[in-house]
C-alpha positions, 0 to 999 in steps of 0.5 A, a space after each residue: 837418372 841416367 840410361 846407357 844404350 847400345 844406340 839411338 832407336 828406343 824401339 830397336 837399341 837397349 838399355 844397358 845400365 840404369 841409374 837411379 838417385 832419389 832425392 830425398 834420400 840421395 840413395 842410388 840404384 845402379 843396375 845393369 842389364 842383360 841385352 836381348 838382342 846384343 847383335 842390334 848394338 850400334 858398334 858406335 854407341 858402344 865405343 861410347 860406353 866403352 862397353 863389349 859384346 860380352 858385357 851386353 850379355 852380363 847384368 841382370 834380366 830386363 823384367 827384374 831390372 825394371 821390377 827393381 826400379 818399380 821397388 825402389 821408385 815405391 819406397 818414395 810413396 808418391 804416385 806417378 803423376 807427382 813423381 819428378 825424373 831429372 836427367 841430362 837429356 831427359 828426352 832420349 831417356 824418357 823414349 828408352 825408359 818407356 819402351 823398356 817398361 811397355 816391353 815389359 807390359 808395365 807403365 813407367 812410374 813417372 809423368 814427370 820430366 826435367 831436362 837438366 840440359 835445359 836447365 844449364 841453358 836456362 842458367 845461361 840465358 839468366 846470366 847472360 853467358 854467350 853460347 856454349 856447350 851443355 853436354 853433362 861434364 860442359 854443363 857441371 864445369 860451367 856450374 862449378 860442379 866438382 864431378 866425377 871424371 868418367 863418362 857414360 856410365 849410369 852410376 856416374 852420370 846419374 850422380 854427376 846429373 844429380 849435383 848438377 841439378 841440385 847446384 843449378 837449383 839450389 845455389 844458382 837460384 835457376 828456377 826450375 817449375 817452367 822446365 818441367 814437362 809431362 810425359 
């Protein structure tokens, strides 16, 4: 999973896209979504996500967005507390994605989190590397993860995030378990 934002506060700044790959499936869902408040934008973060003004008030509404995501997250028929969000630098997503839920008076339908930066640090521990850089494209490059160039996209970046878990776990042998923590 990946957020946008227009900045850094969860209880101030908005999402602007989410994305969305299930696992078991590997189908994505890619939303964007209209901003409330496109004035709180940090002009900085929107440089970034290389994103204007006008695209804030494009997308689709907060509310049907997350009811979309709810859907999607059901079809899997698990039950939050057995239900694994992996993303690049979970903690900032997490804080986003549950003040976007609680505004919509809805509870975010996962309590557990894995932090793929973790994960590529993990890997680096285990081999032995020296210290380095594990944002998204550093960590896929150092995993060998051919991945798709653009950055700061949701449909990007959730997919660049979900070959680089799968490359991590699946053919590095990184394990895991320990890196996951509850919401």
């Amino acid at each position: 999973m990946d957020t946008e934002t227009t900045g850094g506060k969860a209880n101030y700044h908005e999402v602007t896209e989410i994305g969305i790959i299930r696992d078991d499936d590997r189908i994505q869902l890619w939303r964007q979504v209209k901003c409330e408040y496109p004035e709180r934008a940090n002009f900085d973060a929107l440089a970034i996500t290389k994103k204007t003004m006008a695209d804030l008030e494009s997308g689709r509404d907060k509310l049907a967005v997350v009811e979309e995501c709810d859907k999607f997250f059901a079809e899997d028929g698990l039950t939050p507390a057995h239900r694994c969000i992996i993303a690049h630098n979970a903690p900032f997503d997490r804080k986003f994605l549950h003040a976007m839920w609680e505004s919509c008076g809805k509870e975010f339908p996962a309590n557990l989190w894995l932090d793929t930066m973790s994960l590529a640090r993990e890997y680096i521990k285990v081999q032995g590397l020296p210290k380095q850089k594990v944002n998204l494209h550093a960590a896929c490059d150092l995993a060998g993860v051919k991945k798709i160039s653009e950055a700061h996209n949701a449909k990007v970046d959730s997919r660049n995030t979900y070959l680089l878990h799968r490359n991590l776990v699946e053919d590095k042998k990184v394990d895991s378990l320990p890196l996951i923590k509850t919401a």
